[in-house]
C-alpha positions as CSV (number, residue, x, y, z in Angstrom):
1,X,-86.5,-178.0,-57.0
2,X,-85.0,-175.8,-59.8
3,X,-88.5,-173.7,-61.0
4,X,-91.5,-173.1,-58.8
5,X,-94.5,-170.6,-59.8
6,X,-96.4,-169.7,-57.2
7,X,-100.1,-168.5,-57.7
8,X,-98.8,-166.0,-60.7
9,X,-100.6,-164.2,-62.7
10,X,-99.5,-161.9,-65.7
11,X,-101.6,-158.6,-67.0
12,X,-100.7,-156.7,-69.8
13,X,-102.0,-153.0,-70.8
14,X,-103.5,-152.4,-74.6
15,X,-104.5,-149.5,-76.2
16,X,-107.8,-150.8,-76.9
17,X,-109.5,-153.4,-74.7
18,X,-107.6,-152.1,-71.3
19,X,-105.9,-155.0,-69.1
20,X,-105.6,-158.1,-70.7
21,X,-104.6,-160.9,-67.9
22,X,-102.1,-163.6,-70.0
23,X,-102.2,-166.3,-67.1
24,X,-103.7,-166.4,-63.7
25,X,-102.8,-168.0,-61.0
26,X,-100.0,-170.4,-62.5
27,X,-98.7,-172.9,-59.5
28,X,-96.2,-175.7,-60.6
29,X,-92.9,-177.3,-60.1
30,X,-90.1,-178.2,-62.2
31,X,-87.3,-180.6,-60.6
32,X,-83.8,-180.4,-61.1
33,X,-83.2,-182.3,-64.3
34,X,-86.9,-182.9,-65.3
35,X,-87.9,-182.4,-69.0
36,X,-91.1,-180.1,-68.4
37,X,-93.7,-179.3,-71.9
38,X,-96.2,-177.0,-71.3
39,X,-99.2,-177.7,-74.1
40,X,-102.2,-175.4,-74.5
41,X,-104.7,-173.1,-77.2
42,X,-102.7,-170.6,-78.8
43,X,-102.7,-167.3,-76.8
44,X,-103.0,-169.0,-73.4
45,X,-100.0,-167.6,-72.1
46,X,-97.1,-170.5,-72.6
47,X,-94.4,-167.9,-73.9
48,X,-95.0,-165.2,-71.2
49,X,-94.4,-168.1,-68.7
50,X,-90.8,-168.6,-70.1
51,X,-90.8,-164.9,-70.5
52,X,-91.3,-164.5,-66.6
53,X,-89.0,-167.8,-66.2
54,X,-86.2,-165.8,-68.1
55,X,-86.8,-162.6,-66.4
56,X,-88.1,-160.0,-68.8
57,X,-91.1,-160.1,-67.9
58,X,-92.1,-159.3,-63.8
59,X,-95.5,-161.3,-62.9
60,X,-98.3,-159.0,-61.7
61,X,-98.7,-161.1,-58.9
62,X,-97.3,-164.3,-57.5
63,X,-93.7,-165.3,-57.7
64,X,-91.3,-167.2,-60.2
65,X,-88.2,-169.2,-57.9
66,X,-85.1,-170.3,-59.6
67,X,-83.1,-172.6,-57.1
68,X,-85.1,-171.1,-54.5
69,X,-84.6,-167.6,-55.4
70,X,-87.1,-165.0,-56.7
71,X,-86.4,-163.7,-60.5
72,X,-86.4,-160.4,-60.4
73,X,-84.7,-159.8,-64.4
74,X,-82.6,-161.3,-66.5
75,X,-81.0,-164.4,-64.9
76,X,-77.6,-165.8,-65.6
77,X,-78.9,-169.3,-64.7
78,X,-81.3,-169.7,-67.5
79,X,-80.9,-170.2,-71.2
80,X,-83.6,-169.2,-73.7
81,X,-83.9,-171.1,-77.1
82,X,-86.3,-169.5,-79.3
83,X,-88.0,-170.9,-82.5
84,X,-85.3,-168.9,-84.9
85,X,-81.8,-169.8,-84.4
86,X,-80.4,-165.8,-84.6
87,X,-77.3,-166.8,-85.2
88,X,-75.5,-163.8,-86.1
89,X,-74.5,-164.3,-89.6
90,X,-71.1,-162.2,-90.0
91,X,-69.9,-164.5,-87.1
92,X,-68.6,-168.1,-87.4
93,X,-70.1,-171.2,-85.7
94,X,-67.4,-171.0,-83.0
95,X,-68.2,-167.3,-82.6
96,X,-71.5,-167.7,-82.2
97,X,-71.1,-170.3,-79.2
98,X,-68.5,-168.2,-77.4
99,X,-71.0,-164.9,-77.6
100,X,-72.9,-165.4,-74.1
101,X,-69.6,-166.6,-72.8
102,X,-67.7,-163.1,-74.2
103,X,-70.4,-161.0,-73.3
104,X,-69.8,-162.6,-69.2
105,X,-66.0,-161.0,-70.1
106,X,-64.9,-164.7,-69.7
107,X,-61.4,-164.6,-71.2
108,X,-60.7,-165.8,-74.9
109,X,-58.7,-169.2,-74.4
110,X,-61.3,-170.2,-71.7
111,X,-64.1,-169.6,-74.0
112,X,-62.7,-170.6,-77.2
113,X,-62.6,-174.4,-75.4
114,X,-65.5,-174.3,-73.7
115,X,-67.5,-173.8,-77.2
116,X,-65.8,-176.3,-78.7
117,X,-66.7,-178.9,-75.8
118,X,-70.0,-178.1,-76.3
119,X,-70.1,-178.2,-80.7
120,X,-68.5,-181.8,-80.1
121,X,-71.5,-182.6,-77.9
122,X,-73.7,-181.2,-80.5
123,X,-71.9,-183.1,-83.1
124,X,-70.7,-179.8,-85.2
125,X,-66.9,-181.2,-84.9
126,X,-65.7,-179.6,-88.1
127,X,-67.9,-176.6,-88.8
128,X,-66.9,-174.6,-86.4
129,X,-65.4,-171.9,-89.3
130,X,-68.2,-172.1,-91.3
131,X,-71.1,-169.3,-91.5
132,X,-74.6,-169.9,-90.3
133,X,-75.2,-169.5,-94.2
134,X,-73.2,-172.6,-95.1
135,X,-75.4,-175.1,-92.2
136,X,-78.4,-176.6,-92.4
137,X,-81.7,-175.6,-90.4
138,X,-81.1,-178.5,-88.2
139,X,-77.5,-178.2,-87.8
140,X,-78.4,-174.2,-87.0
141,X,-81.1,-175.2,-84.1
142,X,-77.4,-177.7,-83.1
143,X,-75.3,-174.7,-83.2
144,X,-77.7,-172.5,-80.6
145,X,-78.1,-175.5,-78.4
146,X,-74.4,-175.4,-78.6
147,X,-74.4,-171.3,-77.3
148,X,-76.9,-171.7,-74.9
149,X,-75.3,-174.8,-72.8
150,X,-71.8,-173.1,-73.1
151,X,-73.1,-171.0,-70.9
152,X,-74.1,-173.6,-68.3
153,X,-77.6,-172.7,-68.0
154,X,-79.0,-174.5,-64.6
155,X,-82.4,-174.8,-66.7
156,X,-83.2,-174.7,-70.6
157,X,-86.4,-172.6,-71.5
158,X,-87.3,-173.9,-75.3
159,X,-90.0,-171.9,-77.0
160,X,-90.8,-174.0,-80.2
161,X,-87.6,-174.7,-81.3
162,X,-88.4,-177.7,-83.8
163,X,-91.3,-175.8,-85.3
164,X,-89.9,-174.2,-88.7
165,X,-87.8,-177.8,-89.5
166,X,-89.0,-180.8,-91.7
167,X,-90.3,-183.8,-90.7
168,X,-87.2,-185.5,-91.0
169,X,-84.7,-183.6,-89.3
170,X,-87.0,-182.5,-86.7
171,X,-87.4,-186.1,-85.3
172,X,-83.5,-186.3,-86.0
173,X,-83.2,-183.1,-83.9
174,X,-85.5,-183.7,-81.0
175,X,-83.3,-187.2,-80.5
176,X,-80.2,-185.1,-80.5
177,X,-81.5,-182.3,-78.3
178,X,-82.8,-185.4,-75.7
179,X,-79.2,-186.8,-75.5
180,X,-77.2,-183.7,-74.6
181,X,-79.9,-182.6,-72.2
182,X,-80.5,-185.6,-70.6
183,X,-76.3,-186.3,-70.2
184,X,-75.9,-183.2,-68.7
185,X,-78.9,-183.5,-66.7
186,X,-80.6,-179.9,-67.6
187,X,-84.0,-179.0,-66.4
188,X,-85.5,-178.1,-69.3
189,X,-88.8,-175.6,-69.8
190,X,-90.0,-176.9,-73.6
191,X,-93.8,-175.0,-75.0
192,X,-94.9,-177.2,-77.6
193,X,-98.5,-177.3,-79.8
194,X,-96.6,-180.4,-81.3
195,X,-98.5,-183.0,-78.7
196,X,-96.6,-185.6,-80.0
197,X,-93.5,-184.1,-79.2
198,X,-94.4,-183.4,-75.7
199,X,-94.7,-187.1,-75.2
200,X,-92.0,-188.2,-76.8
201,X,-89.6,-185.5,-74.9
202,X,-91.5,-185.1,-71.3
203,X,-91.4,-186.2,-67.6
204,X,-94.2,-184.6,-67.2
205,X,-96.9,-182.4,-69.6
206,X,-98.8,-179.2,-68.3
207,X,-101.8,-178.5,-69.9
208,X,-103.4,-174.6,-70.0
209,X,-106.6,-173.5,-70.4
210,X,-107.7,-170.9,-72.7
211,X,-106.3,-167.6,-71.7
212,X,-106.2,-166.3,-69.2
213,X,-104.2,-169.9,-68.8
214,X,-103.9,-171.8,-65.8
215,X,-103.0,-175.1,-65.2
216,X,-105.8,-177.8,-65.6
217,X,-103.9,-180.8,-66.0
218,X,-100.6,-182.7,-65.0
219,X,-100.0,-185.5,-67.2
220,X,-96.9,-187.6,-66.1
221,X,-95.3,-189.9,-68.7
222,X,-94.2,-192.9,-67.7
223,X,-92.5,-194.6,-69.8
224,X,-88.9,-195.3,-71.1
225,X,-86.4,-193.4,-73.4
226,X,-86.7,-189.9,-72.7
227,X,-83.4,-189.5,-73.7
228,X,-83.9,-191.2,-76.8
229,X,-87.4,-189.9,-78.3
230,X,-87.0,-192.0,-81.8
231,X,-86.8,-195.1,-79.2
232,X,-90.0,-193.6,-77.3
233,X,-91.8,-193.0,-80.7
234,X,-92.0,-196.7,-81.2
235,X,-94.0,-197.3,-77.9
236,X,-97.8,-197.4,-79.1
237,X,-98.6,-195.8,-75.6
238,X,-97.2,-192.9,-77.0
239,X,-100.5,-192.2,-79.3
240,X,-102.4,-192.9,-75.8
241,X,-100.7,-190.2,-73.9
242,X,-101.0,-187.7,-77.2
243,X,-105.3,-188.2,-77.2
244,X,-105.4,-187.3,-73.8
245,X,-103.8,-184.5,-73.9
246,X,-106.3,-183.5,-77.3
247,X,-109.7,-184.7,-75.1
248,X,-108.5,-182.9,-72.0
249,X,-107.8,-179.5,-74.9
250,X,-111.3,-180.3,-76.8
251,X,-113.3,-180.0,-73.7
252,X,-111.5,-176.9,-72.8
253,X,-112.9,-175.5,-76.0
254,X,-116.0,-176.3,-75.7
255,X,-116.3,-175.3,-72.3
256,X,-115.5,-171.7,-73.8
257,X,-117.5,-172.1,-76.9
């Protein structure tokens, strides 16, 4: 297995209403090279789950295993994607790839072709001198897929990397995204309120309850394409999969109602 929680749970101190507890008692696998959403109300407690995946945040209690090991801080095997590209923008494309690479001190030449593997599998070939200004917002989100495989992440953590892109070229996107991650065989982490897009991306869907979240559900999808959503999109079971997922997150409502 590459991720494994094990009965965590995640409190946080406020100023005004004393502990608040994020998630409790969070227990799931992720397998190497599984596609992984994680679906839920807002403020269940998806983001602190890659936040403890990723390190910066310690679970109260329980444990987070990457390959087996405990995460105790930042890890060098996972990459983060976050909904905003942060590019930075005084820094070419190539640049931008090579920075978690030249921050590990790996030396220039070495780094200089590893980002330029990895902007040909993104399909950047050609802007690699241009600015963050001069791309598009889908062709940004490309360019920090790019940095965070150069790295070689063992697993992917996306937090709602689609959200702030149209229609359009987010369905573009999301197919892109599927192909390199699927031909390099990544484990990927993805927190979605995009149901849709949890089908069309996933193995396997985890559903949280209303915070403090916990796993309620394990929805797997079985169907074809994975690495080729606009292909899965087609598939009417798709729409199937996508109500479930809403009865199983209306019931939880009105359970809390």
């Amino acid at each position: 297995m590459a991720l494994e929680f094990r009965q965590v749970s995640k409190r946080f101190p406020t100023v005004t209403r004393g502990e608040v507890t994020a998630v409790s008692g969070v227990s799931f696998v992720v397998n190497e090279g599984e596609f992984v959403s994680v679906v839920g109300p807002s403020g269940c407690g998806k983001s602190t789950i890659l936040s403890m995946t990723a390190g910066l945040y310690s679970p109260s209690e329980g444990e987070v295993l990457v390959s087996g090991e405990p995460v105790n801080g930042p890890n060098p095997h996972v990459g983060f994607m976050l909904q905003k590209d942060l590019l930075l923008p005084w820094r070419d494309i190539v640049s931008n790839v090579e920075f978690g690479l030249e921050s590990r001190g790996v030396e220039k030449a070495a780094r200089r072709r590893r980002a330029m593997e990895e902007l040909a599998h993104c399909h950047l070939e050609g802007f690699e001198h241009q600015y963050p200004y001069q791309l598009s917002g889908g062709m940004r989100q490309r360019a920090a897929l790019a940095r965070t495989l150069a790295i070689d992440p063992e697993i992917i953590l996306l937090d709602e990397p689609f959200s702030a892109l149209d229609a359009q070229t987010k369905l573009l996107i999301q197919n892109s995204f599927a192909k390199v991650i699927a031909e390099q065989r990544k484990t990927t982490l993805l927190i979605t309120h995009d149901l849709a897009e949890a089908v069309l991306m996933s193995d396997r869907i985890l559903v949280l309850s209303e915070r403090p979240g916990t796993v309620i559900s394990e929805i797997r999808v079985d169907l074809p394409h994975r690495d080729e959503p606009l292909k899965r999109r087609k598939m009417k079971e798709v729409a199937g999969y996508a109500a479930q997922i809403f009865a199983l997150l209306k019931l939880e409502e009105k359970a809390n109602a």
